[in-house]
C-alpha positions in Angstrom: 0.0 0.0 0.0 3.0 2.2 1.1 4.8 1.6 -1.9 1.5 2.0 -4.3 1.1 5.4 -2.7 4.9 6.4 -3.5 4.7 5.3 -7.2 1.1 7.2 -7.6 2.7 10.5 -6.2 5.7 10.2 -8.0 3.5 9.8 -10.8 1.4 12.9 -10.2 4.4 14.5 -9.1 6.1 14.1 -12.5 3.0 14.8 -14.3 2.9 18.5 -12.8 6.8 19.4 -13.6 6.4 18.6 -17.2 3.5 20.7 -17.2 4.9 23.3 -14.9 8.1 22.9 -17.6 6.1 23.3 -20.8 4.0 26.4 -19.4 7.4 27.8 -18.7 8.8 27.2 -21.6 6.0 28.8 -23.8 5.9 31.8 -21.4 9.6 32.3 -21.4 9.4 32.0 -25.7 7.7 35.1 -26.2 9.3 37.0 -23.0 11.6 39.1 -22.9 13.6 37.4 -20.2 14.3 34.3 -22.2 18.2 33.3 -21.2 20.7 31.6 -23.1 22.8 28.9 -22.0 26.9 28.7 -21.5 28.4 25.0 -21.5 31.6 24.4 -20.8 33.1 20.6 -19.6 35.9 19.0 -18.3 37.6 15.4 -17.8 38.4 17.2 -14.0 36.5 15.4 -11.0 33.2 16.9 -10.0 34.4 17.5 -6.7 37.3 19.5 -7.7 34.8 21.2 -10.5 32.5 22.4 -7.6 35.1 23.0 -5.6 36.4 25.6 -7.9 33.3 27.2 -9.1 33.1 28.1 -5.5 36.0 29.7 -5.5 35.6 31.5 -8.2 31.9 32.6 -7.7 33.3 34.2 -4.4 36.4 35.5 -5.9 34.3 37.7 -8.7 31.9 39.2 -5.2 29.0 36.8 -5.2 27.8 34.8 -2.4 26.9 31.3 -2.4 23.4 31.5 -1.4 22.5 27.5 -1.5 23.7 24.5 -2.8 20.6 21.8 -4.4 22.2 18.2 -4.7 19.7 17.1 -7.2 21.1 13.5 -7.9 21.7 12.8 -4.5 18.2 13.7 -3.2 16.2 11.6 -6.2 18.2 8.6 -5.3 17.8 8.9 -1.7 14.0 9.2 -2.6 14.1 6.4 -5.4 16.7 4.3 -4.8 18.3 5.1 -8.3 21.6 5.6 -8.6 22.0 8.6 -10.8 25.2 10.6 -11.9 25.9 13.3 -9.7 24.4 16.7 -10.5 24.2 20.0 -8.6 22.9 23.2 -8.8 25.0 26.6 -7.2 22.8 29.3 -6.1 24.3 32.9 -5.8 23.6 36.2 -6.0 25.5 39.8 -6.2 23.1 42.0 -3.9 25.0 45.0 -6.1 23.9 44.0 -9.2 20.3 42.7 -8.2 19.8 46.1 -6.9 20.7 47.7 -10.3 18.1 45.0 -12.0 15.2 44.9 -9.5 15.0 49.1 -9.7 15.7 49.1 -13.1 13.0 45.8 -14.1 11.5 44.3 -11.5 10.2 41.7 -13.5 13.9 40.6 -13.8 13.6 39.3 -10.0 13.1 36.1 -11.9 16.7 35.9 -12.6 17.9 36.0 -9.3 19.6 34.2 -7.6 22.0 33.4 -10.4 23.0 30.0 -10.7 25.2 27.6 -12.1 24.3 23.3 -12.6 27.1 21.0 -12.6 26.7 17.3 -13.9 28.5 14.2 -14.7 28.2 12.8 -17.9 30.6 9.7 -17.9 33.9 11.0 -17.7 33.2 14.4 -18.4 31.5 16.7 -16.1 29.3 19.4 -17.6 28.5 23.1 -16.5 26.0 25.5 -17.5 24.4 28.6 -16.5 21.9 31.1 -18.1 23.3 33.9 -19.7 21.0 37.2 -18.9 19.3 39.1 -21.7 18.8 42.3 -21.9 15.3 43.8 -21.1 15.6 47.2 -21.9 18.9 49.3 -22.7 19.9 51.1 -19.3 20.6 47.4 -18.6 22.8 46.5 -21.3 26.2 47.7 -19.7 25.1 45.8 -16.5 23.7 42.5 -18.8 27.4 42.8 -20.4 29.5 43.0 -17.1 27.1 39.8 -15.5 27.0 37.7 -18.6 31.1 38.4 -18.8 31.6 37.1 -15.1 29.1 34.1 -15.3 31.8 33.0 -18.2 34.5 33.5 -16.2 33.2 31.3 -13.7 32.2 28.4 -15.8 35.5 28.5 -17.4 37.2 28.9 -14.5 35.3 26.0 -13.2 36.2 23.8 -16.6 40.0 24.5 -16.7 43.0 22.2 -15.3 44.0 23.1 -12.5 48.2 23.7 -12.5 50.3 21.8 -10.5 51.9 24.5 -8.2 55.5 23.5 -6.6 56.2 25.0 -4.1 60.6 25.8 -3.9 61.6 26.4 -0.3 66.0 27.0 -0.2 68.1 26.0 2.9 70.1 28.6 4.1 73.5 26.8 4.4 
């Protein structure tokens, strides 16, 4: 009965984020806030991708604001063993500012965010680059869209062995 009830609202579940997904998508088709994706991917591990993004997201003045470990939660639902994916939340109260005064409709962009996944032995990462929604946002649009690259590539590239010399005095 227990399990009959799980499958049935998994079901229903499902049912209502396609449909959630298609009305979404046929809303964002004729908005003006329709986004564009960046990919980038890398052979490095998904730990050390994360790891970096982090750093990076920090390192160009936004703040993490949460962390969604998607795979992780459906197969701690489900049972399923899925490759790992994740989603970085984060946000740059500076430049939501700027948006939210300028659009508020453009609240739907915040907070920013970046999904990370494993695709055999490479891992994958994306985010949504902004549009522009009317032109005293286009420098601001620019400057974002510019970082949120940054970030992904910095996320994608090989990390460089450092050495580290120390000399004895003799």
């Amino acid at each position: 009965m227990k399990r009959l009830y799980r499958s049935r609202h998994l079901l229903i579940s499902s049912i209502t984020l396609l449909l959630f997904y298609a009305a979404m998508q046929h809303t964002l088709a004729d908005d003006h806030l329709q986004l564009q994706p960046y990919t980038a991917s890398t052979e490095k591990s998904f730990d050390d991708v994360i790891d970096d993004l982090k750093f990076a997201i920090s390192e160009y003045n936004f703040r993490l604001t949460s962390e969604n470990r998607i795979s992780a939660a459906i197969s701690k639902q489900t049972g399923e063993n899925l490759p790992k994916a994740r989603i970085l939340h984060f946000c740059n109260l500076d430049y939501a500012r700027v948006f939210i005064k300028a659009d508020p409709d453009y609240l739907l962009n915040m907070p920013c965010r970046i999904a990370v996944r494993q695709q055999q032995d490479q891992v994958i990462i994306q985010t949504w680059l902004l549009t522009e929604p009317c032109p005293q946002l286009s420098k601001h649009v620019a400057e974002v869209n510019d970082i949120f690259k940054k970030i992904v590539d910095y996320g994608a590239e090989k990390r460089q062995t450092k050495i580290n010399v120390f000399r004895m005095k003799k």
